[in-house]
C-alpha positions in Angstrom: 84.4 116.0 106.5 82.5 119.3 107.6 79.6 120.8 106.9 78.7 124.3 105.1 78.1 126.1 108.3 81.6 124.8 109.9 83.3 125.3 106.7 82.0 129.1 106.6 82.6 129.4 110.2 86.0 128.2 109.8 86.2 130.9 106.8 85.5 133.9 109.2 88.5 133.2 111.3 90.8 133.6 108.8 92.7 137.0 109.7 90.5 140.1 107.8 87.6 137.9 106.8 85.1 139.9 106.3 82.5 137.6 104.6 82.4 134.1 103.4 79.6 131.7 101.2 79.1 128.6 99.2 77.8 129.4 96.0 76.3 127.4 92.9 77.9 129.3 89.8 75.3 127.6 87.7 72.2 129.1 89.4 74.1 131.7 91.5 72.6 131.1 94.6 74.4 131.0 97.9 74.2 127.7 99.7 75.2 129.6 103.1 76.3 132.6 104.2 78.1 134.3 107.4 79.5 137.7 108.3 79.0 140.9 105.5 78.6 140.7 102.1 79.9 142.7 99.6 77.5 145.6 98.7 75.7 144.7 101.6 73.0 142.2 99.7 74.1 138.4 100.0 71.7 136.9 97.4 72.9 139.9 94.8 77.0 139.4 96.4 76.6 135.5 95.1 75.1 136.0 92.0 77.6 138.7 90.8 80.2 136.4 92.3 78.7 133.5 90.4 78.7 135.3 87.0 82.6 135.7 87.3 83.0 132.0 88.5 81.2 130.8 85.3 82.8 132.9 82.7 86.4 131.5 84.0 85.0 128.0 84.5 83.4 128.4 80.5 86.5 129.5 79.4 89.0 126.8 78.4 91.7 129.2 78.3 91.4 129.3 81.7 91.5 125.3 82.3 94.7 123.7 83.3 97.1 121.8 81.1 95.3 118.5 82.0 91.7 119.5 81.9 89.3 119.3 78.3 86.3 120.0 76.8 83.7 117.2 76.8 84.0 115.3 73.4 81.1 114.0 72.0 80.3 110.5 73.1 82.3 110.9 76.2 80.4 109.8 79.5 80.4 113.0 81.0 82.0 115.9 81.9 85.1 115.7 84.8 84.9 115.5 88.1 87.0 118.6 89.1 86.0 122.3 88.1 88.6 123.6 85.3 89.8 126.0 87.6 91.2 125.9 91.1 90.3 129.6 92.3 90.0 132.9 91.2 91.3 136.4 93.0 90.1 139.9 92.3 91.8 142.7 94.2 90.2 146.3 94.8 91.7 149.0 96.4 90.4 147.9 99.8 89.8 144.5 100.0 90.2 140.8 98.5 87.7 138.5 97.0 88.8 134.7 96.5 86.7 132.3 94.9 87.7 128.7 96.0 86.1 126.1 93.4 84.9 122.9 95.4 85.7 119.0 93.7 82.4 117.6 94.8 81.0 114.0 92.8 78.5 115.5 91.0 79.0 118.0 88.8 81.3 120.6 90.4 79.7 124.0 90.5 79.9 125.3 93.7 82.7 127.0 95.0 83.5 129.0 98.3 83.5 133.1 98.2 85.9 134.5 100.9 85.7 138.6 101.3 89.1 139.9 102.6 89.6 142.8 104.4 92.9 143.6 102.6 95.0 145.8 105.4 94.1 142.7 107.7 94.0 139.9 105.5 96.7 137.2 104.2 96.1 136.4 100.9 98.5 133.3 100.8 96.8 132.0 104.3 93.8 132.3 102.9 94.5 130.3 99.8 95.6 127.4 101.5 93.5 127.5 104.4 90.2 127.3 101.5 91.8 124.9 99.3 91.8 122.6 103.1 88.4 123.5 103.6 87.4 122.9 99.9 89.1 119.6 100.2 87.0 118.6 103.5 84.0 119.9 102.5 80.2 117.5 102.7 77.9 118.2 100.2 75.9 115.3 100.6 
């Protein structure tokens, strides 16, 4: 297990990293932050970030094959977030959300900013699905 400034840390030595947080897409604030952010503002970098994490969470189109809505009278909604992660590409660089399984309620996920002539997009799938996967939230 690892903490949020290790698991950020860890993040930023991925080939082309150019910025990395932990983010709460229900509030959109970052939990941590390290390196650039995109835009050059962290707090606006997560919320923007969050508001994309939330509409493909919200979506059950989206959700795998296994995952469901919340019926009524169920105790509550599932442990894991709907989806595993989300890329977005731009012209220069890579963003990849990495949602977090965490026993509450799921919401946070990591933010990874690619530079994209430097980066590895496959590396840096796995390597945040490990880090996801060690991650403390106490």
């Amino acid at each position: 297990m690892q903490g949020i400034d290790e698991c950020l840390l860890e993040a930023m030595r991925l080939p082309g990293a150019r910025g990395a947080a932990l983010v709460d897409w229900t509030s959109g604030l970052a939990l941590g932050a390290v390196g650039e952010s995109p835009g050059g503002d962290q707090e606006a970098a997560a919320a923007e970030a969050a508001e994309l994490a939330r509409l493909a969470a919200e979506q059950r189109a989206f959700a795998s094959g296994s995952s469901r809505a919340a019926e009524p009278g169920d105790p509550g909604p599932e442990p894991d977030p709907p989806v595993e992660d989300l890329i977005l590409s731009n012209r220069d660089s890579y963003h990849v959300l990495r949602f977090v399984p965490t026993s509450f309620d799921s919401s946070v996920f990591l933010h990874l900013w690619l530079a994209r002539a430097e980066g590895n997009l496959a590396l840096a799938r796995i390597r945040l699905g490990e880090m996801a996967g060690r991650l403390e939230l106490g």
